[in-house]
C-alpha positions in Angstrom: -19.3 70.6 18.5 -20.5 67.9 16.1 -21.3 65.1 18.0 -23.3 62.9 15.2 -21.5 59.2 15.2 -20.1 58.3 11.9 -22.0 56.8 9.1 -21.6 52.9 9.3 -19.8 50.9 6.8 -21.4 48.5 5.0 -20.1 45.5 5.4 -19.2 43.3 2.1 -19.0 39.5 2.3 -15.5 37.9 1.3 -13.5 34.7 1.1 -11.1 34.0 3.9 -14.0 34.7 7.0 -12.9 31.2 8.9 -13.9 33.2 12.2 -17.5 32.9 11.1 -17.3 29.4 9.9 -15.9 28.9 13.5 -18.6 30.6 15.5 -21.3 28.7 13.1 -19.5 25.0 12.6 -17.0 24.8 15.3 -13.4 23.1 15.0 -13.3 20.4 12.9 -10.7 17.6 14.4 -8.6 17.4 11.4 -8.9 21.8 11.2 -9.9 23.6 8.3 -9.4 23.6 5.1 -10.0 26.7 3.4 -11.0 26.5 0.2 -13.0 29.8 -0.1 -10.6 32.1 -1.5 -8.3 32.3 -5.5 -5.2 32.5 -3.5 -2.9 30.1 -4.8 -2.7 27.4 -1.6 1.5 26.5 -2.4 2.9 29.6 -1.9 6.0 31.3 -3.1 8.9 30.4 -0.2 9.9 33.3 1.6 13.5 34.1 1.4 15.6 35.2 4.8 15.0 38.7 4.8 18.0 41.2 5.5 17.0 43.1 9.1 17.3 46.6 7.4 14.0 45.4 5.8 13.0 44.9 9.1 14.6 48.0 11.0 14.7 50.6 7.9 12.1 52.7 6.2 11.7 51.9 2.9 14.8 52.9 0.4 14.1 54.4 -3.2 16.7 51.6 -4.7 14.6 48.9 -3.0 11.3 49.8 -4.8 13.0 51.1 -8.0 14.0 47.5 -7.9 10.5 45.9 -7.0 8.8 48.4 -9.9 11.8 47.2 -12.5 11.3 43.4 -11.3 7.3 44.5 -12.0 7.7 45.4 -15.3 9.8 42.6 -16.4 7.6 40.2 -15.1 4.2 41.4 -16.0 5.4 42.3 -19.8 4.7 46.6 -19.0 5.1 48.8 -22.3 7.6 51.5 -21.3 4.5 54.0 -22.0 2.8 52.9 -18.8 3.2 54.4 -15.2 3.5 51.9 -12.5 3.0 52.6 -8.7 3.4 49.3 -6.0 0.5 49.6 -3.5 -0.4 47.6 -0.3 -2.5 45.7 -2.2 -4.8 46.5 -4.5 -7.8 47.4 -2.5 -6.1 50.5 -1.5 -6.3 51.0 -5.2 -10.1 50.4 -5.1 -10.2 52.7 -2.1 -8.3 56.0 -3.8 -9.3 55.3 -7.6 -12.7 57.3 -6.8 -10.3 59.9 -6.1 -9.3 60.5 -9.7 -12.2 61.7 -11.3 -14.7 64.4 -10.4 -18.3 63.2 -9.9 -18.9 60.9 -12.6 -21.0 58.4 -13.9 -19.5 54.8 -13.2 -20.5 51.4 -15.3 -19.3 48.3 -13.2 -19.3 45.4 -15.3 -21.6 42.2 -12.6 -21.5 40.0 -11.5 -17.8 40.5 -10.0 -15.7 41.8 -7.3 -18.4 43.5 -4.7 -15.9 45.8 -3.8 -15.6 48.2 -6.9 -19.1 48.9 -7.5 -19.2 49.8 -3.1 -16.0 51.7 -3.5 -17.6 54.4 -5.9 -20.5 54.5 -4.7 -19.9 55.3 -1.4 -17.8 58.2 -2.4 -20.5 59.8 -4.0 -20.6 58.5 -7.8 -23.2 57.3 -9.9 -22.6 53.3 -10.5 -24.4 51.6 -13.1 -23.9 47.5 -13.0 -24.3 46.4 -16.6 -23.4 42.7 -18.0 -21.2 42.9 -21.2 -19.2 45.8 -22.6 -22.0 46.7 -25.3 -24.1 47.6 -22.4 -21.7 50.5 -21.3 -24.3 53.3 -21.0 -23.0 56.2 -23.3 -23.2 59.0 -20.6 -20.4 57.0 -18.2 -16.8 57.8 -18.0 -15.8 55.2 -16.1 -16.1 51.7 -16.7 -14.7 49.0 -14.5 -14.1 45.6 -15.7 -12.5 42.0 -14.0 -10.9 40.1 -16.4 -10.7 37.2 -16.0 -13.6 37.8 -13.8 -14.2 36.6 -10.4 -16.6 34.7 -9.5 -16.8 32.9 -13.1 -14.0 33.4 -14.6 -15.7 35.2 -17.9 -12.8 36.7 -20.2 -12.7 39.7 -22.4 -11.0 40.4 -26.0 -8.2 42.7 -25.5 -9.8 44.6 -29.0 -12.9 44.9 -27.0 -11.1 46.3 -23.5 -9.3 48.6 -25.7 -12.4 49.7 -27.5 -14.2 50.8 -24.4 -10.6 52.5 -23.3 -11.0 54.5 -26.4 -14.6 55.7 -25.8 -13.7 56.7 -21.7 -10.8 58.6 -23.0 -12.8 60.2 -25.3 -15.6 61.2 -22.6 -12.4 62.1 -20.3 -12.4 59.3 -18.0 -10.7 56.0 -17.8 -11.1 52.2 -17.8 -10.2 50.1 -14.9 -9.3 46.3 -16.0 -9.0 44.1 -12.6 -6.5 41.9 -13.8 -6.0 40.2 -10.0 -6.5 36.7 -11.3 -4.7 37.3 -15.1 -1.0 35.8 -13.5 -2.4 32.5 -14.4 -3.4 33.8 -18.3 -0.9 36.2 -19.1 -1.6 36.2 -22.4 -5.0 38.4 -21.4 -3.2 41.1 -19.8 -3.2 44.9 -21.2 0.1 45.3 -19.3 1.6 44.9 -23.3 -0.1 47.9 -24.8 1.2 51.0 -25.7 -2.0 53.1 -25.5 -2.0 53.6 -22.1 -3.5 56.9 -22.1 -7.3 56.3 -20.2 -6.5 52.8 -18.8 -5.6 51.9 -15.5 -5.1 48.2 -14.8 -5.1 46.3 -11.2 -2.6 44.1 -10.4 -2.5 41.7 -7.5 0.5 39.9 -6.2 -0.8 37.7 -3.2 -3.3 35.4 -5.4 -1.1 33.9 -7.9 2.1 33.9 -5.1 -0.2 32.9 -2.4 1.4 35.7 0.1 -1.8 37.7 0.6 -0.7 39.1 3.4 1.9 40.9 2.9 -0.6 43.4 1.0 1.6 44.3 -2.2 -0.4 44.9 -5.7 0.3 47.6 -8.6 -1.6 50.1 -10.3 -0.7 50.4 -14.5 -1.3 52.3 -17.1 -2.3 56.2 -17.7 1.2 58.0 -16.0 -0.6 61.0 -15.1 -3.4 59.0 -13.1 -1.1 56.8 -12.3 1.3 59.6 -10.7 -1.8 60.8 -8.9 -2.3 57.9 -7.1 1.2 57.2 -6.0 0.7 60.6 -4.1 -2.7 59.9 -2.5 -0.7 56.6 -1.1 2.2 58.4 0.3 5.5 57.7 0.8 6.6 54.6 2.3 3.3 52.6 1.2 4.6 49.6 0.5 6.8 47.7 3.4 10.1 46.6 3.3 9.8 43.1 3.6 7.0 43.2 0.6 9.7 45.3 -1.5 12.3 42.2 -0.8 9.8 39.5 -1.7 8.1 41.4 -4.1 11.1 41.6 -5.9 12.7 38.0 -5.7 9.3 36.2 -6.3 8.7 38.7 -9.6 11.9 37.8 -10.8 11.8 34.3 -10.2 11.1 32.9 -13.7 11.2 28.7 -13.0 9.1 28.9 -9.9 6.8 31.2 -12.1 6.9 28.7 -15.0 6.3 26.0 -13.1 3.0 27.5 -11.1 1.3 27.9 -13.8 1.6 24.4 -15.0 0.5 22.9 -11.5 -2.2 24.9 -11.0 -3.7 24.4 -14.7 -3.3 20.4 -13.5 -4.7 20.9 -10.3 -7.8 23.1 -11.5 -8.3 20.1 -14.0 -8.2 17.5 -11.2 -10.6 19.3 -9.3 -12.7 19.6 -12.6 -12.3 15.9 -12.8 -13.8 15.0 -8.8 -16.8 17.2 -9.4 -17.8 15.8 -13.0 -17.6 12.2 -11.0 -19.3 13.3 -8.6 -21.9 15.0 -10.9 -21.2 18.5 -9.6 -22.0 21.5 -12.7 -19.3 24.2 -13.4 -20.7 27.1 -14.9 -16.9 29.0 -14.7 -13.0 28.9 -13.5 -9.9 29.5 -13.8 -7.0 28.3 -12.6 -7.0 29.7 -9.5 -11.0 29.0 -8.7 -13.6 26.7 -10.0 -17.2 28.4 -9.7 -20.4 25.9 -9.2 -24.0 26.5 -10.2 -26.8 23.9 -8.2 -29.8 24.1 -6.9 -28.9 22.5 -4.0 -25.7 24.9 -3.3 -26.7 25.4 0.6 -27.1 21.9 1.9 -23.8 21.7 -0.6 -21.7 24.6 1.3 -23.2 23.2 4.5 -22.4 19.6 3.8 -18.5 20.6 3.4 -18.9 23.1 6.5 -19.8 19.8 8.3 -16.5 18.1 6.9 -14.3 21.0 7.8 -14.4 22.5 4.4 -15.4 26.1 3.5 -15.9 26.9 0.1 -17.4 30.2 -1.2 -21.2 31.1 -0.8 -22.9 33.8 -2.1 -26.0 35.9 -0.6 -27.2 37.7 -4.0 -26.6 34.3 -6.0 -28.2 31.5 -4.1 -27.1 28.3 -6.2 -22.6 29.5 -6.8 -20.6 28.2 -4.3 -16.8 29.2 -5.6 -13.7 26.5 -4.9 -10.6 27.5 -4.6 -7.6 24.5 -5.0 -6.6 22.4 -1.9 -3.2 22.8 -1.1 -1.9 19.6 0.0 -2.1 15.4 -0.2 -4.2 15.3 2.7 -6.6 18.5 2.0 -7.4 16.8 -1.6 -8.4 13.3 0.2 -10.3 15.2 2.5 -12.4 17.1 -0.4 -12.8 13.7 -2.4 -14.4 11.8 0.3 -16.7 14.8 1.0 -17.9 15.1 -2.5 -18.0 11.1 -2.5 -20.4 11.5 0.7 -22.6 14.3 -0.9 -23.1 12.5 -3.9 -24.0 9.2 -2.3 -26.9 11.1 -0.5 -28.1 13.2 -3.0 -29.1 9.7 -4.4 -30.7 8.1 -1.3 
């Protein structure tokens, strides 16, 4: 009997880890504010759910209905296969799946997650940084666009460029569009040549439910079919498949996001240029810093019950994302008010 303990998992750093800034800071009086995630802080209202959403598995109607609300709202050419996932990290988790061992070109910095994912399930991943350096002997490529942490963006004539050449080599491109809800017009959901794409799609950031774990894989139909059957049946919950559906159809409160969050990255764009604070990337849903003094920065608004987004492999980024409220925006101006006045004493 093989008694060996399992490999261990490695463990990857992400936004959202207010147990650690716990142990480390302690409890701020006035409680956290959590700005160290892209999840959008107002989030979509949750409607009353019906108790069969509750009590029921999962009907066929109720996510033909998510998947139809899906591709209305996302702009999906009737060439492309969908499939609704709990989130889209059990996308990351199968897409390895779907090809044999092959050669993998993760475009970095970005999403520590993808380049992990294949990796540990035995493919070769090469980390490049721009399209042009796809090496010519990978068949997959995986791109984040816009990308996270800096929000870089990418020319849908380039994206389907580099489709063309995967297709070609018999492989695919993956296009991480988890932070496109904000600038639709970037999206591949449109195109017709879905044929060696797969796109990511991620509902919690933009409607701010993250954890109801609901996201959607587009694009190729026969890859796309694939995965749908490595996820199961019943993947996706009821209660996600109810608000899925309402908040995807839901074209004011959609409408009018977008326009508060493009105002609310630009205030926050305003406090840090007063307070002479560099941004070297965002987008609306996260405003990326570059400074040499990043540490005593992330620990300065640790101290003020404020956790932003460090990074171990990039020393001077601390991400933002927005504050949600009157109170949390207060709290962040006086902090960057207090930083500044010291970093000139």
């Amino acid at each position: 009997m093989d008694t060996a303990a399992p490999p261990q998992q490695k463990h990857l750093e992400h936004g959202g880890d207010l147990d650690s800034a716990r142990t480390r800071f302690g409890e701020p009086a006035d409680g956290w504010i959590d700005l160290s995630t892209g999840i959008n802080p107002n989030a979509y209202p949750v409607p009353d759910l019906p108790s069969e959403a509750w009590h029921r598995l999962p009907e066929c109607r109720a996510m033909d209905g998510l998947i139809h609300a899906a591709r209305a709202c996302y702009g999906i050419n009737r060439h492309m296969g969908v499939v609704a996932t709990p989130g889209t990290q059990a996308i990351i988790q199968w897409l390895p799946m779907l090809a044999p061992s092959a050669r993998v070109a993760v475009i970095a910095p970005t999403y520590g997650e993808h380049a992990h994912t294949w990796r540990s399930c035995g493919h070769t991943v090469t980390e490049v940084f721009s399209l042009s350096a796809i090496p010519d002997d990978c068949s997959v490529a995986v791109v984040v666009n816009p990308n996270n942490p800096d929000g870089r963006t990418y020319d849908t004539n380039d994206l389907l460029s580099v489709v063309d050449a995967m297709h070609a080599r018999g492989g695919f491109l993956v296009v991480d569009e988890a932070f496109c809800d904000v600038t639709p017009d970037l999206s591949l959901t449109p195109q017709h040549r879905s044929d060696g794409l797969i796109i990511l799609k991620s509902f919690g950031k933009f409607f701010g439910l993250a954890g109801i774990r609901l996201g959607f894989a587009i694009g190729d139909p026969l890859r796309v079919t694939r995965l749908a059957q490595h996820l199961g049946p019943w993947a996706v919950s009821g209660p996600a498949l109810v608000i899925g559906t309402q908040a995807l159809s839901d074209k004011k409160w959609i409408r009018e996001t977008r326009a508060a969050l493009q105002q609310d990255r630009l205030r926050l764009a305003a406090m840090m240029d007063t307070c002479d604070i560099q941004i070297c990337g965002s987008t609306d849903l996260f405003t990326l810093v570059e400074t040499e003094h990043a540490k005593h920065l992330y620990e300065h608004l640790c101290g003020a019950g404020i956790l932003t987004r460090s990074y171990a492999a990039y020393t001077e980024w601390i991400r933002f994302g927005l504050p949600g409220n009157a109170q949390h925006w207060a709290r962040l101006e006086a902090a960057f008010i207090a930083y500044a006045r010291n970093a000139k004493t």
